[in-house]
PAGUVO-675499 format. One record per residue: residue number from 1; chain; x, y, z of N, C-alpha, C in turn. Coordinates in steps of 0.05 Angstrom, whole numbers, plus 5000, padded with zeros to 4 digits. Example, Ala and Ser with C-alpha at 12.3 -4.5 7.8 and 13.67 -1.06 7.14 Angstrom:
2
<node><resi>1</resi><chain>A</chain><n_u>5264</n_u><n_v>4886</n_v><n_w>5156</n_w><ca_u>5246</ca_u><ca_v>4910</ca_v><ca_w>5156</ca_w><c_u>5264</c_u><c_v>4934</c_v><c_w>5156</c_w></node>
<node><resi>2</resi><chain>A</chain><n_u>5257</n_u><n_v>4955</n_v><n_w>5142</n_w><ca_u>5273</ca_u><ca_v>4979</ca_v><ca_w>5143</ca_w><c_u>5258</c_u><c_v>5001</c_v><c_w>5157</c_w></node>
% end
This chain:
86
<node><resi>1</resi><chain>A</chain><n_u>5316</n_u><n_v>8755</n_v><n_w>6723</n_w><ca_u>5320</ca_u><ca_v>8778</ca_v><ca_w>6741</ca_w><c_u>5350</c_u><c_v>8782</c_v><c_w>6745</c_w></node>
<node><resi>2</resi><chain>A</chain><n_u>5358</n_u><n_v>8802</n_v><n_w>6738</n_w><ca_u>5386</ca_u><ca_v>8814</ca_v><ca_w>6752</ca_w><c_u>5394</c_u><c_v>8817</c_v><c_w>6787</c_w></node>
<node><resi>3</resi><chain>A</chain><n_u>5416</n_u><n_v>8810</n_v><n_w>6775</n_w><ca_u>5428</ca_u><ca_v>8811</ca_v><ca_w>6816</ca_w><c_u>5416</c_u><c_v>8837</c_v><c_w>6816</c_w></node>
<node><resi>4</resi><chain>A</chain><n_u>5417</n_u><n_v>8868</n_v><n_w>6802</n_w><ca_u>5413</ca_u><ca_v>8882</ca_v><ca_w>6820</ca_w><c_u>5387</c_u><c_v>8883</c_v><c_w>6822</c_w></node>
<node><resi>5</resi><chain>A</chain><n_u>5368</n_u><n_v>8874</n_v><n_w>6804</n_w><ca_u>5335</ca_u><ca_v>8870</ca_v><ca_w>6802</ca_w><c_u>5326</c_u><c_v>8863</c_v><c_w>6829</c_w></node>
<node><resi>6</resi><chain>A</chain><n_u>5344</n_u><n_v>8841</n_v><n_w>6835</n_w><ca_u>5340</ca_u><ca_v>8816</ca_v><ca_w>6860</ca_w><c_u>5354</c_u><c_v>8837</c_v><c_w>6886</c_w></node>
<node><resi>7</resi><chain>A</chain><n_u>5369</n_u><n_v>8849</n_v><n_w>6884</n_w><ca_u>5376</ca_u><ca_v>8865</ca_v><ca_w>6909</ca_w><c_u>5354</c_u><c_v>8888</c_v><c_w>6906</c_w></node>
<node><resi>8</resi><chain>A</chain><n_u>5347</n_u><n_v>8896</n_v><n_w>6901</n_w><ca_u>5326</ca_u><ca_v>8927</ca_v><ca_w>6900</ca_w><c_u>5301</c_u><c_v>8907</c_v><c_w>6905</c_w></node>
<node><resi>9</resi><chain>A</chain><n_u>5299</n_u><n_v>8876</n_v><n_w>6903</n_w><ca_u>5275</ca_u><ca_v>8860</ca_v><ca_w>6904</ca_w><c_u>5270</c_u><c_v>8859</c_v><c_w>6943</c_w></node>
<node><resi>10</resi><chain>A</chain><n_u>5295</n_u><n_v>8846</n_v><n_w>6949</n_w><ca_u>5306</ca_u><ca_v>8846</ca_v><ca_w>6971</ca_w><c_u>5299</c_u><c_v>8865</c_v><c_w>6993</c_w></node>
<node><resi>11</resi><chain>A</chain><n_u>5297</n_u><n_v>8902</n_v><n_w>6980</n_w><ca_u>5314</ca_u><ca_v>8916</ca_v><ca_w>6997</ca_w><c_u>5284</c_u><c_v>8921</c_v><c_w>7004</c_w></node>
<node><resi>12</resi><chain>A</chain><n_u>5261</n_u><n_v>8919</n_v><n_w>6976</n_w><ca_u>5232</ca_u><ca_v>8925</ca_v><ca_w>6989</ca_w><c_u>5220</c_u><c_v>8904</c_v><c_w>6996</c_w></node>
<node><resi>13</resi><chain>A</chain><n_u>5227</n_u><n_v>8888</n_v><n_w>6998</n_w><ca_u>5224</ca_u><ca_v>8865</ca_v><ca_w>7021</ca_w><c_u>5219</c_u><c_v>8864</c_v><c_w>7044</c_w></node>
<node><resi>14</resi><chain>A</chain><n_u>5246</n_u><n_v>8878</n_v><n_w>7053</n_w><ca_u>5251</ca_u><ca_v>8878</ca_v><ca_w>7084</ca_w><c_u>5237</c_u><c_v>8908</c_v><c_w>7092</c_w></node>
<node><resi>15</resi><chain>A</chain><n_u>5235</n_u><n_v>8932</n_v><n_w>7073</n_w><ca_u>5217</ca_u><ca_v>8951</ca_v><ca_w>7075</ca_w><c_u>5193</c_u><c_v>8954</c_v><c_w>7085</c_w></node>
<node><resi>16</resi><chain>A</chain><n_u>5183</n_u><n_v>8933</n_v><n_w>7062</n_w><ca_u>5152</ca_u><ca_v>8926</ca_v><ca_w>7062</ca_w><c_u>5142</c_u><c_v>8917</c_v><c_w>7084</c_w></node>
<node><resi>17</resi><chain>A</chain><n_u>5149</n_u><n_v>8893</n_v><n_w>7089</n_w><ca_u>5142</ca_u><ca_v>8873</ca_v><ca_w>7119</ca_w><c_u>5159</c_u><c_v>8866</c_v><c_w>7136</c_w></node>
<node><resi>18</resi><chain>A</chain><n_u>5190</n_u><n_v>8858</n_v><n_w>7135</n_w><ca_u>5199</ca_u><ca_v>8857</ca_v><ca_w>7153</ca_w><c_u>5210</c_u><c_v>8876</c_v><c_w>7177</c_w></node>
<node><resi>19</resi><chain>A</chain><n_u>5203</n_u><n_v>8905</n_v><n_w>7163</n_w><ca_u>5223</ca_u><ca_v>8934</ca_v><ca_w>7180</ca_w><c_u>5189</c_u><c_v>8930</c_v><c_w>7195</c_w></node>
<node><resi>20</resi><chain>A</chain><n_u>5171</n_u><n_v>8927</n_v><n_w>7189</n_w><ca_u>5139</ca_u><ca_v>8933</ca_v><ca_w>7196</ca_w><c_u>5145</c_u><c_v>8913</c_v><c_w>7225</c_w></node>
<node><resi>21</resi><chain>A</chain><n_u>5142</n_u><n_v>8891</n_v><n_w>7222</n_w><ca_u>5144</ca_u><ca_v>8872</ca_v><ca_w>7247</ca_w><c_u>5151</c_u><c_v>8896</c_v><c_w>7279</c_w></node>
<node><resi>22</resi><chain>A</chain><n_u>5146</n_u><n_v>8891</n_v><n_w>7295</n_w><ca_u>5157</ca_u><ca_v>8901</ca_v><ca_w>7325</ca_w><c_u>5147</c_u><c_v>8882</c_v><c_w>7337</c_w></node>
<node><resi>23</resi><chain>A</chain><n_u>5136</n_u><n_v>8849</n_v><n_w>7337</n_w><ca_u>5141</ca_u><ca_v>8832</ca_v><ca_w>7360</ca_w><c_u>5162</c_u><c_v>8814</c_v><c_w>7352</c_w></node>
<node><resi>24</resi><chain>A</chain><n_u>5179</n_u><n_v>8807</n_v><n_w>7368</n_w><ca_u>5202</ca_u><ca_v>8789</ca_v><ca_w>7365</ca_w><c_u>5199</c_u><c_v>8766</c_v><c_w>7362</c_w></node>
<node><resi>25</resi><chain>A</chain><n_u>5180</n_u><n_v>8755</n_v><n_w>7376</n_w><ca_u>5171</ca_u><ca_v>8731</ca_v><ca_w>7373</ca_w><c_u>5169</c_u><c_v>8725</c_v><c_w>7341</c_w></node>
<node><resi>26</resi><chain>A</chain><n_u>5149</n_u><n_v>8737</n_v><n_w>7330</n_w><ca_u>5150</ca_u><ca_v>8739</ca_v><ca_w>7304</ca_w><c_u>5174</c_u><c_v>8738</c_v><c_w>7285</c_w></node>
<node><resi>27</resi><chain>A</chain><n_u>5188</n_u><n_v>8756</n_v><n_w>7288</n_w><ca_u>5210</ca_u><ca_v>8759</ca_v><ca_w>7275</ca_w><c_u>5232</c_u><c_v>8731</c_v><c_w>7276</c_w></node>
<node><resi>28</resi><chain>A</chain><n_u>5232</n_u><n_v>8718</n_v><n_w>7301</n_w><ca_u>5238</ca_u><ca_v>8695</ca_v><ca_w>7308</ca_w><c_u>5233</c_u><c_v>8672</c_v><c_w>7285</c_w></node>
<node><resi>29</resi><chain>A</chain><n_u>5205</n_u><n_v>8670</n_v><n_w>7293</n_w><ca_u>5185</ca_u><ca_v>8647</ca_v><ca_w>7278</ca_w><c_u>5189</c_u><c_v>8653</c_v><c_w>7242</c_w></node>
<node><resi>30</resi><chain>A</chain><n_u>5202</n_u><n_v>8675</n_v><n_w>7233</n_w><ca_u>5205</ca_u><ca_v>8683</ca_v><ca_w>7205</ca_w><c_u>5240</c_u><c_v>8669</c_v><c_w>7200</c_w></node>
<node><resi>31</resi><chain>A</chain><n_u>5251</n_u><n_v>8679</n_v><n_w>7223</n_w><ca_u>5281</ca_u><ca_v>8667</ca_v><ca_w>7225</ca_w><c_u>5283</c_u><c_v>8647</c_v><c_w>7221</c_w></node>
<node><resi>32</resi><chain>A</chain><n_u>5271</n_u><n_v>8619</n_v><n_w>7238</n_w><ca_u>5268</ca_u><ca_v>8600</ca_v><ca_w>7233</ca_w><c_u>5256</c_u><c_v>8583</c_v><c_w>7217</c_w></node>
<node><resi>33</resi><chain>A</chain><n_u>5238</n_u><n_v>8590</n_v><n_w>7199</n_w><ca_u>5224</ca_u><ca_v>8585</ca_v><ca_w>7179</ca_w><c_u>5240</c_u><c_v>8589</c_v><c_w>7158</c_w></node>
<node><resi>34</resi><chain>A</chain><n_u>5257</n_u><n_v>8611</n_v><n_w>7148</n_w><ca_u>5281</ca_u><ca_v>8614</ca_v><ca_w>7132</ca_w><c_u>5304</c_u><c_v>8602</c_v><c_w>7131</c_w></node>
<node><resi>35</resi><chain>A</chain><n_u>5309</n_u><n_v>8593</n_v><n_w>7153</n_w><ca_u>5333</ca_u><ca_v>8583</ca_v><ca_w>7157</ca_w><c_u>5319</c_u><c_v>8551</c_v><c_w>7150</c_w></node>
<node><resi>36</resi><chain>A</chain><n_u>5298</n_u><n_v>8547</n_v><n_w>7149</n_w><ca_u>5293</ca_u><ca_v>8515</ca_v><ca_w>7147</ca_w><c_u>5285</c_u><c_v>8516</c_v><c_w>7112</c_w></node>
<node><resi>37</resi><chain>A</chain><n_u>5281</n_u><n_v>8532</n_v><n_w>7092</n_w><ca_u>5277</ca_u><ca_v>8532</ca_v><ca_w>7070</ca_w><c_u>5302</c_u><c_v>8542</c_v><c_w>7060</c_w></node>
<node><resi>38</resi><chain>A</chain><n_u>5321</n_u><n_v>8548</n_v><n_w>7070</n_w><ca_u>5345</ca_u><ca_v>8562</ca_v><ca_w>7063</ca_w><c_u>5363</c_u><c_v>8535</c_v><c_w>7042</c_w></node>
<node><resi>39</resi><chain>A</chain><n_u>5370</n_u><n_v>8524</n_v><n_w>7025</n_w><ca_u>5386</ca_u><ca_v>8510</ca_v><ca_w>7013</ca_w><c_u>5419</c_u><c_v>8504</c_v><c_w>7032</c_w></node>
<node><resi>40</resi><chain>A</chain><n_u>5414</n_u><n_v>8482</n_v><n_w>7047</n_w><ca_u>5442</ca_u><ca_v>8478</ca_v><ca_w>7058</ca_w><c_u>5460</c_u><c_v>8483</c_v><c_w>7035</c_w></node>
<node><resi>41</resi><chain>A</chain><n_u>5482</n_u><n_v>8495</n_v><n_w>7054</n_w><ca_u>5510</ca_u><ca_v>8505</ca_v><ca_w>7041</ca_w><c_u>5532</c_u><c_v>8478</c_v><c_w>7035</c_w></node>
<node><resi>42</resi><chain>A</chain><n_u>5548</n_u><n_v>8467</n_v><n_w>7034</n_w><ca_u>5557</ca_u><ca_v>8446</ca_v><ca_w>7033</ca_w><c_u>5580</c_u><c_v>8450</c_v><c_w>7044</c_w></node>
<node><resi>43</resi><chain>A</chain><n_u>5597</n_u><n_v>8446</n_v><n_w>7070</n_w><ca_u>5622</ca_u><ca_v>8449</ca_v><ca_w>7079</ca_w><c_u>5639</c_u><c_v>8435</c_v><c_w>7057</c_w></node>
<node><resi>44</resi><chain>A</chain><n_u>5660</n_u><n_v>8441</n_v><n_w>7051</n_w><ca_u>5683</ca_u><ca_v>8429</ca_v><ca_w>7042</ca_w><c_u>5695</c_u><c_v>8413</c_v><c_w>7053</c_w></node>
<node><resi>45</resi><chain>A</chain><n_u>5697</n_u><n_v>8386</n_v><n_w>7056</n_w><ca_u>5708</ca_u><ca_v>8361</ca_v><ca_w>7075</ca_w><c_u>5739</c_u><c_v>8349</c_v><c_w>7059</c_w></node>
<node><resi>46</resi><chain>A</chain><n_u>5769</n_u><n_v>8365</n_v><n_w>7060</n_w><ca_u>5787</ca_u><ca_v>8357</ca_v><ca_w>7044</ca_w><c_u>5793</c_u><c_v>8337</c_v><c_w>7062</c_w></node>
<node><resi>47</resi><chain>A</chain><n_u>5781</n_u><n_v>8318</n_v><n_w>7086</n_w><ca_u>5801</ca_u><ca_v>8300</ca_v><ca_w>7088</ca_w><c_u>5778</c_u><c_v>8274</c_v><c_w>7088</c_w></node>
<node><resi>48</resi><chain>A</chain><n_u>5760</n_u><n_v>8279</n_v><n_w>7076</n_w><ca_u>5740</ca_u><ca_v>8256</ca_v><ca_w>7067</ca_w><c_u>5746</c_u><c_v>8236</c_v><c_w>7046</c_w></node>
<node><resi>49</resi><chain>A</chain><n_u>5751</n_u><n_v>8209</n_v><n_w>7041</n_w><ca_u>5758</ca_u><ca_v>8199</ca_v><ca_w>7024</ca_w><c_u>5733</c_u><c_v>8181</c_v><c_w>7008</c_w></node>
<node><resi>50</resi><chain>A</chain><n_u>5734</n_u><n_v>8191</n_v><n_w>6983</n_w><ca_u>5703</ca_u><ca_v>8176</ca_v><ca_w>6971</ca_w><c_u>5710</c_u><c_v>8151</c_v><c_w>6963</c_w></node>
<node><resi>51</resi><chain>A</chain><n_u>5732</n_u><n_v>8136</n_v><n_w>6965</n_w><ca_u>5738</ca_u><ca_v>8105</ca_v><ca_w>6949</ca_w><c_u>5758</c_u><c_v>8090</c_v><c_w>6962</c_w></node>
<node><resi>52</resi><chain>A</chain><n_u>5751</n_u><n_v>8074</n_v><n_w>6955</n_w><ca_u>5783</ca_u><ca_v>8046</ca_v><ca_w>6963</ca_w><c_u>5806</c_u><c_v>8054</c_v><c_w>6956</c_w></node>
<node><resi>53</resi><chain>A</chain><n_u>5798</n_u><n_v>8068</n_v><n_w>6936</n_w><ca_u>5827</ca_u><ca_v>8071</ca_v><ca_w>6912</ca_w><c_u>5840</c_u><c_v>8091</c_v><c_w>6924</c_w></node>
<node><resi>54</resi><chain>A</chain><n_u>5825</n_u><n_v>8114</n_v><n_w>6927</n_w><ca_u>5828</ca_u><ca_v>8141</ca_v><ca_w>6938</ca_w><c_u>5842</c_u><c_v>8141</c_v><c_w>6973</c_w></node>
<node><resi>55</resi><chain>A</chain><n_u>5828</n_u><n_v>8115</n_v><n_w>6983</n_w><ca_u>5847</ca_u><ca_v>8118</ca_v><ca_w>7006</ca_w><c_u>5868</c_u><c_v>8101</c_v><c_w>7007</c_w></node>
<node><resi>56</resi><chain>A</chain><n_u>5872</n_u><n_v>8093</n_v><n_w>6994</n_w><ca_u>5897</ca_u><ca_v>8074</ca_v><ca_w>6988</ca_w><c_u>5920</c_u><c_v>8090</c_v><c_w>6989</c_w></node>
<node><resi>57</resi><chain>A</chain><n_u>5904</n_u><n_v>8109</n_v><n_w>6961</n_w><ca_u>5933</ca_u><ca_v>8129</ca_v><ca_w>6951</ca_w><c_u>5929</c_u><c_v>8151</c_v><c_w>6976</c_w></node>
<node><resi>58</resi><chain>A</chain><n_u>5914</n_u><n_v>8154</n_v><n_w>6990</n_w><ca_u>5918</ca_u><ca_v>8179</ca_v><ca_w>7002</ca_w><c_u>5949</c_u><c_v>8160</c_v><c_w>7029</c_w></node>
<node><resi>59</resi><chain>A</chain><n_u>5945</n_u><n_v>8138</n_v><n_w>7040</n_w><ca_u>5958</ca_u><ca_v>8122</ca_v><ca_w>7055</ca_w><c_u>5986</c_u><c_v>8127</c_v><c_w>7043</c_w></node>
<node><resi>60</resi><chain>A</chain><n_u>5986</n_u><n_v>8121</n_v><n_w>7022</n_w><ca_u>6010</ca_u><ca_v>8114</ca_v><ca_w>7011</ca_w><c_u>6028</c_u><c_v>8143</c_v><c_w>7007</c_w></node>
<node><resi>61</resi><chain>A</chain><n_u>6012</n_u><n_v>8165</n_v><n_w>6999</n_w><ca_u>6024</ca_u><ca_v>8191</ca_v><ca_w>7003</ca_w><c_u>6035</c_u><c_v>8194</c_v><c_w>7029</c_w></node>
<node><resi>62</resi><chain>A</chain><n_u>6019</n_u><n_v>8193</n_v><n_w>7048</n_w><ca_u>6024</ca_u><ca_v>8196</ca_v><ca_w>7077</ca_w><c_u>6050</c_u><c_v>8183</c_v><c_w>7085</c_w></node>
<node><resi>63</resi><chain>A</chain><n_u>6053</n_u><n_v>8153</n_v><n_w>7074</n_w><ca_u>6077</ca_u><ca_v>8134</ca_v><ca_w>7086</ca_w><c_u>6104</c_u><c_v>8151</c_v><c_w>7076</c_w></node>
<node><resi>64</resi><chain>A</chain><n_u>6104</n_u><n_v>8149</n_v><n_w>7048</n_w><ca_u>6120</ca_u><ca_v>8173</ca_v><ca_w>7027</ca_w><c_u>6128</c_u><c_v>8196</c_v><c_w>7041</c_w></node>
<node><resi>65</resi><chain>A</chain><n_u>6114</n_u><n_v>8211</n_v><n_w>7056</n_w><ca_u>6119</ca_u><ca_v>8244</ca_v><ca_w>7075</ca_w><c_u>6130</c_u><c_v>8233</c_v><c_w>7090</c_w></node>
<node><resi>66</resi><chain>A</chain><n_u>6132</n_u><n_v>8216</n_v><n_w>7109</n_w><ca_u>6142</ca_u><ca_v>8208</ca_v><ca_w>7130</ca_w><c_u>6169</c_u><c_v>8193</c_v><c_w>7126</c_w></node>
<node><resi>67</resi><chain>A</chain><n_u>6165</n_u><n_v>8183</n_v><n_w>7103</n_w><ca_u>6193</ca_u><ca_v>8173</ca_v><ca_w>7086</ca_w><c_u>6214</c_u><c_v>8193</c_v><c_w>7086</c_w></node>
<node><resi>68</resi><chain>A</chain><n_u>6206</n_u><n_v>8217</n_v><n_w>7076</n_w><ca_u>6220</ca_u><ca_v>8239</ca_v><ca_w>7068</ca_w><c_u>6220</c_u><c_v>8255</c_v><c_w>7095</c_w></node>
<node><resi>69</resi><chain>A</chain><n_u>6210</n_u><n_v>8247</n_v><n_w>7109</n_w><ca_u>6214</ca_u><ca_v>8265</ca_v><ca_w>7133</ca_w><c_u>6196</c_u><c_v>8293</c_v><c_w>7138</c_w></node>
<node><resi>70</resi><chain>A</chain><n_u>6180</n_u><n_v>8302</n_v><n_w>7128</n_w><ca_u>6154</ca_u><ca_v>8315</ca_v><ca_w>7125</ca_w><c_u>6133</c_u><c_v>8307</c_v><c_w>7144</c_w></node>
<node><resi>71</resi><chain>A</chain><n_u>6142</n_u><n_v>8314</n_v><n_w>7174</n_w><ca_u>6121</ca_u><ca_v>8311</ca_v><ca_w>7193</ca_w><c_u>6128</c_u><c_v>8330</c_v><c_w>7214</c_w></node>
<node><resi>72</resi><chain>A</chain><n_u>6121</n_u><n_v>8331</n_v><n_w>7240</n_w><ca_u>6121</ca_u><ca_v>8335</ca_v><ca_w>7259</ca_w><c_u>6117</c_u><c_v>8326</c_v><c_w>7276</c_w></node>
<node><resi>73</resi><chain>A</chain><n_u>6132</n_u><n_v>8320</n_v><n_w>7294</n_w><ca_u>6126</ca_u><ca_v>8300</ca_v><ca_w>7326</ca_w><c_u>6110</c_u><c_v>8315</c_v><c_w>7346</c_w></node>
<node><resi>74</resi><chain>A</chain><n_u>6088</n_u><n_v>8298</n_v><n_w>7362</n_w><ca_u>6080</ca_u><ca_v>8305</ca_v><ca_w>7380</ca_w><c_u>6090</c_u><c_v>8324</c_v><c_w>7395</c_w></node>
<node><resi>75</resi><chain>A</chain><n_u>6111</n_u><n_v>8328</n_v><n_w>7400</n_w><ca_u>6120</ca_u><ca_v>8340</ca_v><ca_w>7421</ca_w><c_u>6122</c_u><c_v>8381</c_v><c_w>7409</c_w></node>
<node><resi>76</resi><chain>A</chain><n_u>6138</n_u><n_v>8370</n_v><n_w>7375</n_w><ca_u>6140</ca_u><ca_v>8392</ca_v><ca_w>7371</ca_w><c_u>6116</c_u><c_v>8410</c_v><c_w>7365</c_w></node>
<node><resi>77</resi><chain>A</chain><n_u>6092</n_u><n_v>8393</n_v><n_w>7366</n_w><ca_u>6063</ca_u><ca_v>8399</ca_v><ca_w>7357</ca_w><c_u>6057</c_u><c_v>8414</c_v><c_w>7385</c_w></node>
<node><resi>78</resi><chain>A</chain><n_u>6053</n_u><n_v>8406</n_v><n_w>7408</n_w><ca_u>6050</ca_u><ca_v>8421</ca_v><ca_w>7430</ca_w><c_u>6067</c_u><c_v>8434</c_v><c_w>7430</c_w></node>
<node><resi>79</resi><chain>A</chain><n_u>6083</n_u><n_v>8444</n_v><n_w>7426</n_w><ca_u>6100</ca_u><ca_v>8468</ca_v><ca_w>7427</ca_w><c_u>6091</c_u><c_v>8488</c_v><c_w>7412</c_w></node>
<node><resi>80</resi><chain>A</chain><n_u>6081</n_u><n_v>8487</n_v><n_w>7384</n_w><ca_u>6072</ca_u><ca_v>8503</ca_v><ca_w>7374</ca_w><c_u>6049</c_u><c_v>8501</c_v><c_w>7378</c_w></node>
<node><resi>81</resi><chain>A</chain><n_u>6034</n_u><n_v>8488</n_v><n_w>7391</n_w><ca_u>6006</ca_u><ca_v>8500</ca_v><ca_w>7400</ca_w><c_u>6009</c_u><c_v>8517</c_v><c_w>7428</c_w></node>
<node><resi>82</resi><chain>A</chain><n_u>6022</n_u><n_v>8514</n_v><n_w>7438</n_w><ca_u>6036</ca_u><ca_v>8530</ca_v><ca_w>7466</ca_w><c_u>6033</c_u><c_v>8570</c_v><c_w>7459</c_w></node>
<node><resi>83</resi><chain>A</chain><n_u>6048</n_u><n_v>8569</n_v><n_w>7421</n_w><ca_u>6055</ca_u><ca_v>8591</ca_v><ca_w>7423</ca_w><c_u>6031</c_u><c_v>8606</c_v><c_w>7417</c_w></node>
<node><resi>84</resi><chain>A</chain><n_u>6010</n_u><n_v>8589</n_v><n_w>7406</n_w><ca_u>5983</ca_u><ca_v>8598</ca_v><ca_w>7400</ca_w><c_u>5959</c_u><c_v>8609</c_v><c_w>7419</c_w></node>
<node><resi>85</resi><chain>A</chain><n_u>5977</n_u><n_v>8618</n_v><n_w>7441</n_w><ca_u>5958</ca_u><ca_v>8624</ca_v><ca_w>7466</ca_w><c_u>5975</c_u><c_v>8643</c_v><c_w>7481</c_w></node>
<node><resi>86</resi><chain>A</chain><n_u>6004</n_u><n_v>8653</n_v><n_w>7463</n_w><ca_u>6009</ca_u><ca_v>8669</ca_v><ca_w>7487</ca_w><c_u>6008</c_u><c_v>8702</c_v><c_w>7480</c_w></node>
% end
């Protein structure tokens, strides 16, 4: 099937039986039923470390930035969160 096969599949879909529905409840009980057959999405976790190795080196990067001076202090961190609200 083509995406657009699958969108024109879609569009009499919601035509057919879902525009039909008028109790909410229903429409509800379809929401939730979808959303529980729906394939979780997978967030992207960049500060997850999968190994020993991996956090080793991620440590050792970190010590290195701070070496070089590549940080920010507390203090200057509340400051720029300060300006994020005005």
């Amino acid at each position: 099937m083509t995406a657009m096969e699958l969108q024109q599949w879609k569009q009499n879909f919601i035509r057919d039986y879902l525009d039909e529905i008028e109790d909410m409840e229903v429409l509800e009980k379809i929401k939730k039923y979808a959303k529980r057959i729906m394939p979780k999405k997978e967030t992207p976790r960049p500060c997850v470390v999968h190994s020993k190795e991996e956090m080793i080196a991620k440590v050792r990067e970190a010590t290195a930035q701070v070496e070089r001076g590549e940080y920010i202090t507390d203090e200057e961190l509340s400051k720029e969160i300060e300006t994020w609200f005005r």
